[in-house]
N, C-alpha and C positions, 0 to 999 in steps of 0.2 A: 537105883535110879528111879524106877514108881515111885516110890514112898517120897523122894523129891520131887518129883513131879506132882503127885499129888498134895502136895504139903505146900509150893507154887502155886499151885493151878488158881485158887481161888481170886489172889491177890495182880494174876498175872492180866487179865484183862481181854484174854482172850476167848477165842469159843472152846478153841481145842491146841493140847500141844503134844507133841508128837518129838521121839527122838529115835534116832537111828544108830548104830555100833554096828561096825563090822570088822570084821577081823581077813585071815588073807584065805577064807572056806566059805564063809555065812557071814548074813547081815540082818544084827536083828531092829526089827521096828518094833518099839510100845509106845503109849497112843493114852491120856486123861482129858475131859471134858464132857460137858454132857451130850450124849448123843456121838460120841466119836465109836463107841464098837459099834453102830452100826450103821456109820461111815466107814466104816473099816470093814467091814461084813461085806459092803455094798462095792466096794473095791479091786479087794484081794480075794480069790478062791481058796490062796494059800492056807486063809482064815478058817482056822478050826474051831471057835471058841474060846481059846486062852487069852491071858495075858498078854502077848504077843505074839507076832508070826515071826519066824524064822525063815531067811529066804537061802534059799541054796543053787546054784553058787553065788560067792558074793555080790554085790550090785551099788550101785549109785542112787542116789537121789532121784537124780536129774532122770536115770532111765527106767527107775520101776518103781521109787515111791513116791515122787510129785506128779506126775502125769496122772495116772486114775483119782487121785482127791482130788485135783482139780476140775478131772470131767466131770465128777460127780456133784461136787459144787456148784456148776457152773449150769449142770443140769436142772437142780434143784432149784437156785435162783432164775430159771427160765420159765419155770412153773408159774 
């Protein structure tokens, strides 16, 4: 799924693109764009340096991975 994503990214138009899988244990998040690890650094603690973080137990969208990008965004653009 990277290697598509990043093989997208360029053409996609966006700043960053992000996608999420999860299964009925974990859910994982990976993340291409410039500057996305460290929006993603600046996010998750979960964030160890890799690839992607791995969240345990599984999770939504809506309640652990849109909410911190978009405070941080929103932070950013307050600047």
């Amino acid at each position: 799924m990277k290697r598509y994503m990043q093989e997208v990214y360029p053409q996609s138009g966006q700043d960053y693109l992000f996608c999420m899988v999860s299964d009925s244990g974990s859910t994982w998040l990976s993340w291409v764009g410039d500057g996305s690890e460290e929006l993603v650094r600046e996010c998750y603690e979960e964030y160890d340096g890799g690839e992607y973080i791995i969240f345990r137990p599984a999770t939504t969208r809506k309640l652990k991975i849109v909410p911190p990008l978009m405070k941080v965004l929103e932070n950013r653009n307050a600047k």
